[in-house]
C-alpha positions as CSV (number, residue, x, y, z in Angstrom):
1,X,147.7,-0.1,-23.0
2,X,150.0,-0.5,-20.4
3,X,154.0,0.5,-20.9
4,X,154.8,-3.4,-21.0
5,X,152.2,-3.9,-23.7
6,X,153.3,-1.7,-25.8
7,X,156.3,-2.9,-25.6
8,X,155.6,-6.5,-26.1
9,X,154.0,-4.9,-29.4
10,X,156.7,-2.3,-30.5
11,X,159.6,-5.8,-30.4
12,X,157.1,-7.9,-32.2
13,X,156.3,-5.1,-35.0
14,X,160.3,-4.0,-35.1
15,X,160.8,-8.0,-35.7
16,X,159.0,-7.8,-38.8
17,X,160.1,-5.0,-40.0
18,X,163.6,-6.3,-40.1
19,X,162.6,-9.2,-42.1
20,X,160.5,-7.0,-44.5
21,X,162.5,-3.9,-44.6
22,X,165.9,-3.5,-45.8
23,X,169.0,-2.1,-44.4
24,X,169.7,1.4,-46.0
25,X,172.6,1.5,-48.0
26,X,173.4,4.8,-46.6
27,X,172.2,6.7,-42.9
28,X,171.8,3.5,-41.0
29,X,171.5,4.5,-37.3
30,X,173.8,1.7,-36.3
31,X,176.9,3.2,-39.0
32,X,176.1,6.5,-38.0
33,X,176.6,5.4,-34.2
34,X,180.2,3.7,-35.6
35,X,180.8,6.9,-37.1
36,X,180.4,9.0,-34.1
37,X,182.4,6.2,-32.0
38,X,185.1,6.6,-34.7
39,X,185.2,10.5,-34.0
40,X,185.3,10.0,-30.5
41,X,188.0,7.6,-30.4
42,X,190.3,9.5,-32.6
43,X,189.7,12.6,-29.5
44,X,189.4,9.9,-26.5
45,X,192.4,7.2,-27.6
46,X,195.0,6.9,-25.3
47,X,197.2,3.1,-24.8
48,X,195.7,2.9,-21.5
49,X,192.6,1.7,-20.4
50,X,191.1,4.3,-18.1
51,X,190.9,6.3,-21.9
52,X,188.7,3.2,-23.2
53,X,186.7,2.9,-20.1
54,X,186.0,7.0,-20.3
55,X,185.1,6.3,-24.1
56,X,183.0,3.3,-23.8
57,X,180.8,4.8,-20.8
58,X,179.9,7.7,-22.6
59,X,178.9,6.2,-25.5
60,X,176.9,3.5,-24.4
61,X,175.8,6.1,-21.7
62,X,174.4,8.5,-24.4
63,X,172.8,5.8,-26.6
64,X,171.1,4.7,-23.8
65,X,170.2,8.1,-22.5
66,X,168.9,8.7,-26.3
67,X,166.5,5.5,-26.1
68,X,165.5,7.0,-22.3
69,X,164.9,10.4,-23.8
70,X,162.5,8.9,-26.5
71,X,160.4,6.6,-24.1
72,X,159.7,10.1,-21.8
73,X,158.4,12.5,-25.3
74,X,155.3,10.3,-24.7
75,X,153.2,8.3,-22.5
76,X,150.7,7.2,-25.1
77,X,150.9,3.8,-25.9
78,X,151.0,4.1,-29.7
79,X,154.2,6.1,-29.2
80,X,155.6,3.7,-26.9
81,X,154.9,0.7,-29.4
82,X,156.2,3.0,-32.3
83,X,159.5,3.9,-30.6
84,X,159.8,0.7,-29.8
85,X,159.5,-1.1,-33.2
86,X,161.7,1.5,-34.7
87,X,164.5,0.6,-32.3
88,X,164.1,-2.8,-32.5
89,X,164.2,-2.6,-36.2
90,X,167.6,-0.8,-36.0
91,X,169.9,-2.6,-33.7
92,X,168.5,-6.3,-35.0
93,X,170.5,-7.9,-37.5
94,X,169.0,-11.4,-38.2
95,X,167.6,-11.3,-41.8
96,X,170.9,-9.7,-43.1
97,X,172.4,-12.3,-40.9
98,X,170.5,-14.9,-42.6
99,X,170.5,-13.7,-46.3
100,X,174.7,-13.2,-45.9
101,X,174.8,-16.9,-44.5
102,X,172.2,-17.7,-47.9
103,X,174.9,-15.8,-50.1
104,X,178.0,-17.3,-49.0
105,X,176.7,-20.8,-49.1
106,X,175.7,-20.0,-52.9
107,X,179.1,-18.5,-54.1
108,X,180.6,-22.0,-52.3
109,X,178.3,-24.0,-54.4
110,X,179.3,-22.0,-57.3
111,X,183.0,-23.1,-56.5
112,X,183.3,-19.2,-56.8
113,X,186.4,-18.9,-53.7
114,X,187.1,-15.1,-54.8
115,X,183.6,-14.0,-54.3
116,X,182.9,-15.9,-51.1
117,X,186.3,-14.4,-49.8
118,X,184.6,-11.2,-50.4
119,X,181.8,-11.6,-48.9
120,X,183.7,-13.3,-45.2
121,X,184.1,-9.5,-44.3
122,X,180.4,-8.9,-44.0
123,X,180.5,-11.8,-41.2
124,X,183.4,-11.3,-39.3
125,X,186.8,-9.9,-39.4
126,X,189.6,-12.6,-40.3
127,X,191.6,-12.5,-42.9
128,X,190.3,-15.0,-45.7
129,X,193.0,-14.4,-48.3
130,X,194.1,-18.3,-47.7
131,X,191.1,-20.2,-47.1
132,X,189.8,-22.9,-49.1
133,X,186.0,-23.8,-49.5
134,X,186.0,-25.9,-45.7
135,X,187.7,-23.3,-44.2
136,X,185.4,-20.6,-45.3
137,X,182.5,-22.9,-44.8
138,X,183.5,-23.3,-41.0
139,X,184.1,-19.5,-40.5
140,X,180.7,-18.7,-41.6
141,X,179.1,-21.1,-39.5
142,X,180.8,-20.2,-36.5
143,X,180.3,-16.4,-37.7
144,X,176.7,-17.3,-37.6
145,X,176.5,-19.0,-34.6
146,X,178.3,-16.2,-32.4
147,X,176.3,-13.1,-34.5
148,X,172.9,-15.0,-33.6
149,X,173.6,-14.8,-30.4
150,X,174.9,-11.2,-30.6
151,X,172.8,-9.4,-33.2
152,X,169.5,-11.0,-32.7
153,X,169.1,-13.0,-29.3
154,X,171.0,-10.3,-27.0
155,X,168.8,-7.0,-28.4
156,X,165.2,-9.0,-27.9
157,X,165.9,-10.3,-24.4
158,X,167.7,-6.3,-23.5
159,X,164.6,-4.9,-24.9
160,X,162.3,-7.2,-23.0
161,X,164.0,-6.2,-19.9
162,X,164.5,-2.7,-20.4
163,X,162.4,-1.2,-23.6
164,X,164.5,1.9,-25.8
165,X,167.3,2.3,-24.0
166,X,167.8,-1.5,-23.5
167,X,168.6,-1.9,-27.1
168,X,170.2,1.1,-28.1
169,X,172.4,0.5,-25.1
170,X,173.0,-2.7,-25.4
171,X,174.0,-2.1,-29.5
172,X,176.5,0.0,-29.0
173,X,178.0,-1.6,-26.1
174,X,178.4,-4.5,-28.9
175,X,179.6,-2.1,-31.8
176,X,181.9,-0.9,-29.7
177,X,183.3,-4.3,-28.8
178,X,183.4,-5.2,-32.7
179,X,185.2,-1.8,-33.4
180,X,187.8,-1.7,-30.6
181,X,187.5,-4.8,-28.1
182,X,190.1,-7.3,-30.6
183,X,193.2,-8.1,-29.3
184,X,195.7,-5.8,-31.6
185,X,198.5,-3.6,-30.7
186,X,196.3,-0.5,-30.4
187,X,193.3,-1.6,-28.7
188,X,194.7,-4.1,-26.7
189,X,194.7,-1.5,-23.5
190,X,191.8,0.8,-25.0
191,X,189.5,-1.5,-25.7
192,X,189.4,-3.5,-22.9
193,X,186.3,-1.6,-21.5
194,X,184.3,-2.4,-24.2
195,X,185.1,-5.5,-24.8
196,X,184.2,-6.5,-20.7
197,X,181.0,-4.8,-21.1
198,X,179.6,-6.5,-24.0
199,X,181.1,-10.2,-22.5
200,X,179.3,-9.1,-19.3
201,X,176.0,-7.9,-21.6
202,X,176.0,-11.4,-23.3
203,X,176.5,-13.8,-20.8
204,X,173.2,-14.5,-20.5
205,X,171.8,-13.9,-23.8
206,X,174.5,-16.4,-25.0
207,X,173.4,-19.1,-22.7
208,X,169.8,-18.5,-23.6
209,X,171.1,-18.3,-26.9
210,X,172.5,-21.9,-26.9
211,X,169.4,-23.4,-25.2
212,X,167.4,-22.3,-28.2
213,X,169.6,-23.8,-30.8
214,X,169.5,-27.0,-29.3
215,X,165.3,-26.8,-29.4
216,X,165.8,-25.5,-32.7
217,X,167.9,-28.3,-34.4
218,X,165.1,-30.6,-35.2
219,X,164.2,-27.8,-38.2
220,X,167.5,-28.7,-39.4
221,X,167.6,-32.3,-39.2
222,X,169.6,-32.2,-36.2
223,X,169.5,-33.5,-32.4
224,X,168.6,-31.7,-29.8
225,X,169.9,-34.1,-27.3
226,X,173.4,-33.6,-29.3
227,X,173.3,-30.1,-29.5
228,X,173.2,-30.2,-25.2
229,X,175.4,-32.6,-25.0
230,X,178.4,-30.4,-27.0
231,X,177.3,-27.4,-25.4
232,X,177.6,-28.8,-22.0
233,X,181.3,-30.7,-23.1
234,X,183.0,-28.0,-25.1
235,X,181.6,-24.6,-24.7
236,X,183.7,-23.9,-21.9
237,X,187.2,-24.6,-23.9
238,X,186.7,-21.8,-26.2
239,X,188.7,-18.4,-25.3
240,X,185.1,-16.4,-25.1
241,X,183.1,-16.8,-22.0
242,X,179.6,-16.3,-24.3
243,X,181.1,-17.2,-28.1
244,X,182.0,-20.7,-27.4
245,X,178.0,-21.5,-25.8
246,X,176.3,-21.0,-28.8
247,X,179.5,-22.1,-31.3
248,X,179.2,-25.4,-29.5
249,X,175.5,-25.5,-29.6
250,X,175.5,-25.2,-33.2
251,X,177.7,-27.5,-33.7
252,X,175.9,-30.2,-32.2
253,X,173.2,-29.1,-33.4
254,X,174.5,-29.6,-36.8
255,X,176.3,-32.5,-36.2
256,X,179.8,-30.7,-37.3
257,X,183.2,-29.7,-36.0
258,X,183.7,-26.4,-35.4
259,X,187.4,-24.9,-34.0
260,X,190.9,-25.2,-35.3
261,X,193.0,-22.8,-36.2
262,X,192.0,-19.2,-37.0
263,X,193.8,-16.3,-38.8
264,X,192.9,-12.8,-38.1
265,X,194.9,-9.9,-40.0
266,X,196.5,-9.1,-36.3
267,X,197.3,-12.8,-35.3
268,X,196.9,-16.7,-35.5
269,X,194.6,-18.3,-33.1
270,X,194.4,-22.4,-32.4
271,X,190.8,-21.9,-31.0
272,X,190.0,-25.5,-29.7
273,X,187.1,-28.4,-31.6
274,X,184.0,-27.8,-30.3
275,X,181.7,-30.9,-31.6
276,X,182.7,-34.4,-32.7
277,X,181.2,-34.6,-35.7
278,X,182.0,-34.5,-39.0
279,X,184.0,-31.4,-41.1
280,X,182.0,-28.5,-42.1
281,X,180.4,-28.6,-45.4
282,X,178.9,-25.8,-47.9
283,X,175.4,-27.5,-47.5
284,X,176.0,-26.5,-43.3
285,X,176.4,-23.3,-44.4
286,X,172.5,-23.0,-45.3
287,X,171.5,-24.9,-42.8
288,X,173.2,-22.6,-40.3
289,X,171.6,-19.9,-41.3
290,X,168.3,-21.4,-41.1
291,X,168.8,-22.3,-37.6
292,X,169.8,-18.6,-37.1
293,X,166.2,-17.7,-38.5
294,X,164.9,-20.5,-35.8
295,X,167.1,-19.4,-33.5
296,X,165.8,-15.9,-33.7
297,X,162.3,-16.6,-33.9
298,X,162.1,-18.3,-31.1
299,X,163.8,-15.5,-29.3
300,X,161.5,-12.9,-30.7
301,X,158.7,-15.2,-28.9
302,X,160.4,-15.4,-25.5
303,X,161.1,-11.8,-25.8
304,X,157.6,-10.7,-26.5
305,X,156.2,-13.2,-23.7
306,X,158.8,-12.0,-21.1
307,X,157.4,-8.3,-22.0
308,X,153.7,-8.7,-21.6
309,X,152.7,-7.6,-18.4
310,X,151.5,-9.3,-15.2
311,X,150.0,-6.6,-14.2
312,X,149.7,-3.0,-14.9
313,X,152.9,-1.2,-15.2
């Protein structure tokens, strides 16, 4: 079986597995890489950013040195598939994605605001103390939107392109940008390294990302023709160069508004309305999250089609 085969195979097995096998509570390779990062950064931080661009590079160097190390134990192709499909398995998040998008949209039916506060931290990192049930509604589907695009879309296409250490690499080039990479007083120097790296990493991921939303809205009751359209008008007014592609995508794709203003514990942002459609509701909640799965499955199938070989390899 040729390399690419393999891992063609390994990215369509460590698909499944994420949407069979759960996330351990405890010893999950992507915590235990925070963990490590964590360790590092408490040696490494300094309020400049040379420090975060010496810290950055040498983690993203050794997790992609790990995945490099465990391509080379083996050349036979049921190694390269396994490897492979464990990776892939670890650094993809889309059915947690999904079933946290499925949660939230039940405690907003439930008119239960305290538990669906609680569970806004599993999805991103404002502050959801004030929000009422549109507010969290919105925040979760642009949460969705941007962690599609990051946690599902981006590791597929990196692994096409370049097996192991393309996903471990590529993972904790984005944990590092969702640990230190936010604009606060202490990263806001340090973690300017990570956070260009995994804006660099997802520019086109995000694009492709954006595409596949809009040929995914029809599963949703949506338009694709709208989901271009607001992708093509608005994604360029949001303050991300990759966030606001797919966030506007979605939104069309939904037919909502997405945007407005945005608290994080460190600050208040006016991020600008993507979409001109209606105000996010709780039943957009679950069908975001079903566009996610669409979203995702569809880049599971360009991913294993852009890794089967043209020829030998």
């Amino acid at each position: 079986m040729p390399v690419r085969a393999g891992r063609a195979v390994g990215l369509l097995l460590g698909v499944a597995a994420d949407a069979v096998v759960p996330d351990p509570r405890r010893g999950h390779p992507v915590a235990a890489f925070g963990s490590l990062a964590q360790r590092a950064e408490r040696a490494l931080h300094r309020d400049r950013r040379s420090a975060g661009v010496v810290h950055t590079a040498l983690l993203v160097s050794a997790a992609a040195g790990l995945g490099a190390a465990a391509e080379r134990c083996s050349r036979h192709p049921a190694w390269q598939v396994a490897t492979t499909a464990t990776a892939t398995w670890a650094v993809l998040g889309g059915s947690s994605l999904a079933r946290e998008g499925t949660a939230m949209a039940g405690s907003l039916r439930a008119g239960d605001l305290p538990a669906a506060r609680g569970r806004l931290g599993n999805l991103c990192g404002r502050d959801p103390s004030g929000m009422d049930a549109p507010e969290l509604a919105r925040a979760t589907v642009e949460s969705l939107a941007e962690n599609t695009s990051d946690a599902v879309v981006a590791p597929l296409l990196w692994g096409a392109v370049a097996g192991v250490p393309g996903l471990l690499g590529y993972r904790a080039a984005n944990t590092l940008d969702a640990m230190v990479g936010r604009l606060s007083p202490r990263y806001a120097r340090f973690g300017w390294a990570a956070a260009r790296l995994d804006d660099l990493l997802n520019l086109a991921p995000a694009r492709i990302s954006a595409a596949l939303a809009a040929a995914g809205a029809p599963a949703v009751d949506g338009s694709a023709e709208r989901a271009v359209r607001t992708w093509c008008a608005d994604a360029a007014a949001h303050p991300s160069p990759n966030a606001g592609q797919v966030e506007a995508a979605f939104a069309g794709a939904l037919g909502v508004r997405l945007g407005g203003r945005t608290v994080y514990p460190h600050a208040v942002e006016q991020r600008p309305v993507l979409g001109d459609g209606r105000e996010v509701e709780t039943r957009d909640v679950e069908r975001s999250a079903t566009l996610s799965r669409v979203v995702g499955a569809l880049a599971a199938g360009l991913a294993v089609a852009a890794s089967l070989p043209g020829r030998s390899s």
